[in-house]
C-alpha positions in Angstrom: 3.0 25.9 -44.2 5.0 25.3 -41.0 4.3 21.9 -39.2 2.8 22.4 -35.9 4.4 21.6 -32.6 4.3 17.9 -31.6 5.5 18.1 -28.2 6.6 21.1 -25.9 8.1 21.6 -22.3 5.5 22.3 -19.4 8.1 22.7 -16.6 5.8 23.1 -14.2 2.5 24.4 -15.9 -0.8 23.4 -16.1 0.2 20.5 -18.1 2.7 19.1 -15.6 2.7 15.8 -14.7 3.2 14.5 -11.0 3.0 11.5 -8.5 -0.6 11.0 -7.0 -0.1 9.1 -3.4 -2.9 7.7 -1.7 -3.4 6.5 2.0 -1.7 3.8 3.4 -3.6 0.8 4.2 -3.9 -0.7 7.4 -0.5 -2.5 8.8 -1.3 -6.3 8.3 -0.4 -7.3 11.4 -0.8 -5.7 14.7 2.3 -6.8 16.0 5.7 -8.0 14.8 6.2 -6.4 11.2 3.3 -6.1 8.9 3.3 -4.1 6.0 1.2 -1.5 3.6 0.4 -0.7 1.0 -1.0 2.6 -1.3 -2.2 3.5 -4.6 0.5 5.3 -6.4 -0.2 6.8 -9.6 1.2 9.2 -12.1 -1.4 11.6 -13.2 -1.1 15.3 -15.7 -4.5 17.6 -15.1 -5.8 15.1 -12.5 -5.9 12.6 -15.2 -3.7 9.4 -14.8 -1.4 8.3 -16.9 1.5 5.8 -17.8 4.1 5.7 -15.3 6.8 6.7 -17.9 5.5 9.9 -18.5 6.1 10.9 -14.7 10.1 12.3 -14.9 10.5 12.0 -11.0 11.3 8.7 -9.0 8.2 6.6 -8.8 7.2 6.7 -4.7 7.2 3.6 -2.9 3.9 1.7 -3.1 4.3 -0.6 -0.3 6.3 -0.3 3.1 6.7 -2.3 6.7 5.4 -1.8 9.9 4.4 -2.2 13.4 8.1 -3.7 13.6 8.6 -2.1 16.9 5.5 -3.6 19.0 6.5 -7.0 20.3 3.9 -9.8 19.5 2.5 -11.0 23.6 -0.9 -12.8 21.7 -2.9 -16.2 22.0 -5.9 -17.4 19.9 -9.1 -15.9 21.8 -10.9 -19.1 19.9 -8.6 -22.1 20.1 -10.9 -24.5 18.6 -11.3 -22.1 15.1 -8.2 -19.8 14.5 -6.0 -23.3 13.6 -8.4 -23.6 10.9 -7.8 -20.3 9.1 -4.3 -20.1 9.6 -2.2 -19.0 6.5 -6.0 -18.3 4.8 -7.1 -15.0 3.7 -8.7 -14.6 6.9 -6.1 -13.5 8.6 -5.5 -10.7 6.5 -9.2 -9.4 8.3 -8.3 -6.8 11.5 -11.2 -9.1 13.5 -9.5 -12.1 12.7 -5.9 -10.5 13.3 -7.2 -9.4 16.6 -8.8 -12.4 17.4 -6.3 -15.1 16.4 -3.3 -13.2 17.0 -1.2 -16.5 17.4 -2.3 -18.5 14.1 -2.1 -15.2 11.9 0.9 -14.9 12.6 1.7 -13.3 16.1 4.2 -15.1 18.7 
């Protein structure tokens, strides 16, 4: 009896694997550099898989931005955005927005 096949080339058939990008997220800052980030996953047949199985560079999952737009920002609420600062909170577009100074803008 001949042993069966255990693995075989796909090139670029149906059973192909590939890089699956998603969106990228919102900048986390609106001014100064921020960055993003996306879901990045190798997948064969629309099913993921490990990354080792995908032959082709792994596409970046993160990347800056928003370097170019100078920060010109004051806390709308002086009395509350000291409190928050370096907290979670200022990872929140509302709270970017409002306290632009104590999450980080100049």
């Amino acid at each position: 009896a001949t042993k069966p096949i255990e693995k075989q080339p796909c090139g670029s058939g149906p059973c192909a694997t590939g890089w699956r990008k998603g969106p990228w997220s919102m900048c986390s800052r609106t001014c100064e550099t921020g960055y993003q980030i996306r879901r990045v996953e190798c997948t064969q047949m629309g099913v993921v898989v490990p990354d080792k199985e995908c032959e082709n560079t792994r596409p970046k999952n993160e990347r800056f931005c928003n370097g170019h737009i100078r920060c010109s920002c004051q806390d709308l609420y002086p009395d509350f955005c000291p409190r928050i600062m370096g907290t979670s909170a200022c990872m929140k577009m509302e709270y970017m927005q409002a306290c632009c100074w104590s999450c980080g803008g100049d």
